[in-house]
C-alpha positions in Angstrom: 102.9 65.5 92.8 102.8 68.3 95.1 105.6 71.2 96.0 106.4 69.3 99.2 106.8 65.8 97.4 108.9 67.9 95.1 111.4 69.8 97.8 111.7 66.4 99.7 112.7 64.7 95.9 115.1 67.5 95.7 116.4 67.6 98.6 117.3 64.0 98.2 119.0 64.2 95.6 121.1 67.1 96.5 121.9 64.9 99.5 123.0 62.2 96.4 125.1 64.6 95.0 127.0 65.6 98.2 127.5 62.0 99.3 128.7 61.0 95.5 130.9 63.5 95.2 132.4 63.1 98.5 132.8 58.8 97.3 134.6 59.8 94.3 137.0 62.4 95.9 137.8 59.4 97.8 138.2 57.0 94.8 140.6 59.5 93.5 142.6 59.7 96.3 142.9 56.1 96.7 144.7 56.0 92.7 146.9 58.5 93.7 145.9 60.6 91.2 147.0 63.8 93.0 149.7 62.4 94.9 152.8 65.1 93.6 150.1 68.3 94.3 147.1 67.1 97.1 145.8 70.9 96.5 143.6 69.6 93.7 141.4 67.8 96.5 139.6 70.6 97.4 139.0 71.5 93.5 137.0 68.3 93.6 135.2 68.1 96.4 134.1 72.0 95.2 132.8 71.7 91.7 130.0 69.9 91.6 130.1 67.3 88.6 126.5 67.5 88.3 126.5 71.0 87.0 128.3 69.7 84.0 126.2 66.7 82.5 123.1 67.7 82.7 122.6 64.6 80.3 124.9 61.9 79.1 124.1 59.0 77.0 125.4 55.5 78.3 126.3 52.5 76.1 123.2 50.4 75.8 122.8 47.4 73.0 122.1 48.6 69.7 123.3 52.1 70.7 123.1 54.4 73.5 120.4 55.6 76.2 120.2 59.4 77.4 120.1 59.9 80.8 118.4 63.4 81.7 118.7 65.1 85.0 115.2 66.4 84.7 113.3 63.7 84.2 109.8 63.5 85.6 110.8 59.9 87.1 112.9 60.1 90.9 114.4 56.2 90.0 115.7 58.2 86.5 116.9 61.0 88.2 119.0 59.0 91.2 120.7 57.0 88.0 121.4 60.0 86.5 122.8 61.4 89.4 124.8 58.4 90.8 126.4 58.2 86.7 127.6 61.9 87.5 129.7 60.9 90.1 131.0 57.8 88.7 134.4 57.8 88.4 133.9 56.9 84.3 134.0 59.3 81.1 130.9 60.0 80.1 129.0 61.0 76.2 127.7 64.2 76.2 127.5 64.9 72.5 126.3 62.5 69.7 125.8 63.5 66.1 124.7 60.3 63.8 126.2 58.1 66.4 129.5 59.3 66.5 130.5 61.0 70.0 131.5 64.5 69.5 132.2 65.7 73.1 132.5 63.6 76.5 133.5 64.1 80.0 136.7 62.7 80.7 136.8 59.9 83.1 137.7 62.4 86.5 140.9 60.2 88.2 142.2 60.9 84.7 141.1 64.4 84.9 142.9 64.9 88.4 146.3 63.3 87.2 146.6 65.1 84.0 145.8 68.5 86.3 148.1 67.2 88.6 150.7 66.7 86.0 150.3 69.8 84.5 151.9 71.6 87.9 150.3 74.5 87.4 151.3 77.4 90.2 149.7 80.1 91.7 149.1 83.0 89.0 149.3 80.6 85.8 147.7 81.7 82.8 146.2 78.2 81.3 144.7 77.5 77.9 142.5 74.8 77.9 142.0 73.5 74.4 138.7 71.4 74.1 136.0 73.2 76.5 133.9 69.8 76.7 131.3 70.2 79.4 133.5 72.8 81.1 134.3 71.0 84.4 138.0 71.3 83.8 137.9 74.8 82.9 136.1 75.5 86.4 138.5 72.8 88.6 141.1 75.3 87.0 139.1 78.5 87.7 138.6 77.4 91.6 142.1 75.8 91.9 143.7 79.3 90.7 141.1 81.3 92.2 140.6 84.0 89.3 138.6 82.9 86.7 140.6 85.5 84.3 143.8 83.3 84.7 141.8 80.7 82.4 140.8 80.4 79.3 139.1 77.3 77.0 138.4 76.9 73.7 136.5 74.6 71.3 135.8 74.5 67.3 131.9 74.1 67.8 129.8 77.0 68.9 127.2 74.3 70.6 129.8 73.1 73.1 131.1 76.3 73.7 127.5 77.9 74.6 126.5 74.8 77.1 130.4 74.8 78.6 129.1 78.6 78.9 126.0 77.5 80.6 127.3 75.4 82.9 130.4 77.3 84.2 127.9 80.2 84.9 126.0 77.5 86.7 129.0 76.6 88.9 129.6 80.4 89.7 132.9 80.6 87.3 133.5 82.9 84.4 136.9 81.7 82.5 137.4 83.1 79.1 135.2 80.5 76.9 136.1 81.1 73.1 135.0 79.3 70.1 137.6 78.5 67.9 139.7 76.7 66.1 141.9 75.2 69.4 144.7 73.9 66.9 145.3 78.3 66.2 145.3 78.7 70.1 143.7 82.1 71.4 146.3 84.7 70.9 144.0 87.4 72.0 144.5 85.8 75.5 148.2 85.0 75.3 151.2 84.3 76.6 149.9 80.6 78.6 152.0 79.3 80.9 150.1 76.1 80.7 148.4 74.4 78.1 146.3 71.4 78.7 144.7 69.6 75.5 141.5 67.7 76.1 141.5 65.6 72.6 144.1 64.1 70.6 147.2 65.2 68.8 149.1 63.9 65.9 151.2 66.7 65.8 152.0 69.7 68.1 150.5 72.6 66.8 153.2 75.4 66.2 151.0 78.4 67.6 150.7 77.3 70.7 154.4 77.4 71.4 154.5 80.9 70.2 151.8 81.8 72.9 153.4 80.6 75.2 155.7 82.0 77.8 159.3 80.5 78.4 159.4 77.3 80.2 156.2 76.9 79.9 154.5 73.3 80.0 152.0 71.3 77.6 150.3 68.3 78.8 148.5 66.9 75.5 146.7 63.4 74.5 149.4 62.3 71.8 149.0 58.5 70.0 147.5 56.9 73.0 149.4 58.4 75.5 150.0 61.7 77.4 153.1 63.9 76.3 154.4 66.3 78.4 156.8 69.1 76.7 158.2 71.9 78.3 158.7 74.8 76.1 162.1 76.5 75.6 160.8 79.1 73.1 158.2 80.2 70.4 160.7 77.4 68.0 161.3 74.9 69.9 159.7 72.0 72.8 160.8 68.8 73.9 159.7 66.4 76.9 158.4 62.6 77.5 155.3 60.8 77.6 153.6 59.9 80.8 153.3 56.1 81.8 149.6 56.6 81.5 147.3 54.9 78.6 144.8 58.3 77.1 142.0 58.2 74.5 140.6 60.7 73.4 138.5 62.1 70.6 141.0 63.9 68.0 141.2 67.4 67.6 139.0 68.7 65.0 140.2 71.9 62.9 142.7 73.3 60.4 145.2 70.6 59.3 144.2 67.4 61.3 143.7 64.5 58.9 143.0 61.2 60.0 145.1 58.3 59.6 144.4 54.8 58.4 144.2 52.0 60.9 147.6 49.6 60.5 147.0 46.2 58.8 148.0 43.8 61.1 148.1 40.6 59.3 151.1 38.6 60.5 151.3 40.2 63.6 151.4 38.1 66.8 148.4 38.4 68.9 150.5 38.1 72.1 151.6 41.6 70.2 148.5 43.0 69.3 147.1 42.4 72.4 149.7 44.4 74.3 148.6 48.2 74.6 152.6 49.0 75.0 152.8 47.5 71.6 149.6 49.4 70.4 150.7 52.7 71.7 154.1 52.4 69.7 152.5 51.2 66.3 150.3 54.5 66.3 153.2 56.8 67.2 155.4 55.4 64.2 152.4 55.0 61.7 153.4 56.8 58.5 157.1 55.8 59.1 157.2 52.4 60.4 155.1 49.3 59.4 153.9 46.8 61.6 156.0 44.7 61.4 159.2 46.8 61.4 157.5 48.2 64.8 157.1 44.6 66.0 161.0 44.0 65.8 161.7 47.4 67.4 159.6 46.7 70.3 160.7 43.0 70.7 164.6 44.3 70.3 164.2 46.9 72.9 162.1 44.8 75.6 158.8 45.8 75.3 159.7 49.6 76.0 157.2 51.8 78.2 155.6 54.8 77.6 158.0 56.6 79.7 161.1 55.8 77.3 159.1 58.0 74.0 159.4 61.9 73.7 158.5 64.1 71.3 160.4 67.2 70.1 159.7 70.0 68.3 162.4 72.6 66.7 161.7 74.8 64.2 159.8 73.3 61.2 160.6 70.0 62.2 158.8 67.5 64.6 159.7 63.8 65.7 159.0 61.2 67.9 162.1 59.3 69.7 162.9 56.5 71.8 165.3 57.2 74.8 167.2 60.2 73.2 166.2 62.5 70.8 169.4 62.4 68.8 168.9 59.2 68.2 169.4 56.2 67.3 165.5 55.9 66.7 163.9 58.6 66.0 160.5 59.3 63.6 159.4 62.5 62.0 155.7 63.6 62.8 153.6 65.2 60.2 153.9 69.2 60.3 
């Protein structure tokens, strides 16, 4: 193939990129995504996706196909290109078939930054670096890259986040990690946002964090939101949004056992509502105590559960957090 077949196959495709990324700027604005803070628009139509997943792997049968934005074949490349841009999470990271790392499906992306109100001179922790798009939609919406700062336990993600923010033309503080520590070093955060799953709030991040300071964080399968009073003590309610994420790897995470479900309803089972509330009471109510709960109180939505931390205690609550049900959370 010669240089001018090569500029006119690359010129294409930066053409692709362009027109995808302006279609799912769009998309995102149709969901309302950024409804409560429209500035994160621009922060999309900006940072170029592309940058990021310079290969994913899509769900194929029998397991997964990469797709490689280098490959010698255009048709490849245009997939590859077109997946970028779809609004959809994508694998980045596989090790013996189990996904390590993704890239967050980006309507999801753009309501959890749009949740997390940050203002003009935040400083934001990031905990999970992933690809590093967030990091640099953060880095371009704040316009200082110091103001940011993202952190992940393995070095490997950390380096290609590294990669691919310099890519971009951002710089944020990229620090490898145990994320469930925080990064004191680059304390007090006035935001944090939490990229994998919780099953407890992690007590040094509300000691890096300034007063009234706000953590948006995958919790069960939900989002929490807690605003933070002090290094002892956080409270605030979930979001009405379903989240899954991968679970926070690090000091003190175990994993739980999936619920037996025998004798549950499938009408029950079926009902994310009903799922969400069986894994934010696992460890203190069984199924079917949760089932009678949920049926009492008319199928209660996310938005009724908080979560509050004081001191060395942690629990989940429905409607008020004094009660009448409330749940500890492991410590």
């Amino acid at each position: 193939m010669g240089a001018h077949a090569l500029d006119e196959s690359d010129k294409d495709l930066a053409d692709l990129a362009a027109s995808a990324r302006a279609e799912l700027v769009r998309e995102i604005e149709a969901a309302g995504a950024w409804a409560d803070d429209p500035v994160w628009r621009e922060a999309f139509a900006a940072v170029p996706r592309h940058l990021f997943v310079p290969y994913y792997y899509v769900g194929v049968v029998g397991g997964y196909e990469r797709r490689w934005g280098e490959s010698p074949d255009p048709r490849t490349r245009e997939k590859w290109m077109r997946g970028a841009y779809a609004d959809a999470p994508l694998a980045t990271r596989l090790r013996d078939g189990e996904l390590l790392s993704s890239s967050s499906q980006p309507s999801l992306m753009a309501m959890m930054l749009a949740e997390l109100r940050v203002e003009d001179g935040d400083r934001v922790l990031e905990i999970g670096a992933g690809t590093g798009y967030n990091a640099a939609l953060l880095a371009h919406r704040l316009g200082d890259d110091g103001l940011v700062t993202t952190v992940d336990l393995e070095p490997e993600i950390t380096e290609s986040a590294r990669r691919h923010l310099e890519a971009a033309g951002h710089h944020p503080a990229v620090v490898t990690g145990d994320g469930a520590r925080g990064v004191p070093e680059r304390a007090p955060f006035d935001r944090i946002i939490v990229t994998c799953a919780l099953n407890s709030v992690p007590r040094a991040w509300l000691a890096q964090c300034s007063p009234g300071a706000r953590i948006l964080a995958p919790f069960a399968t939900g989002l929490i939101v807690l605003t933070v009073r002090d290094a002892g003590r956080a409270e605030g309610r979930f979001l009405h949004t379903p989240a899954y994420f991968v679970p926070l790897r690090g000091a003190g995470r175990p994993d739980r056992e999936p619920d037996d479900l025998a004798g549950i309803p499938r009408r029950a089972k079926e009902q994310e509502r009903f799922r969400f509330l069986l894994s934010l009471t696992r460890g203190t109510l069984g199924p079917q105590e949760a089932l009678d709960l949920w049926e009492r109180e008319d199928q209660p939505p996310r938005e009724r559960y908080g979560i509050t931390v004081s001191g060395e205690r942690e629990w989940a609550w429905l409607d008020d957090p004094e009660g009448p049900y409330v749940w500890p959370l492991p410590v």
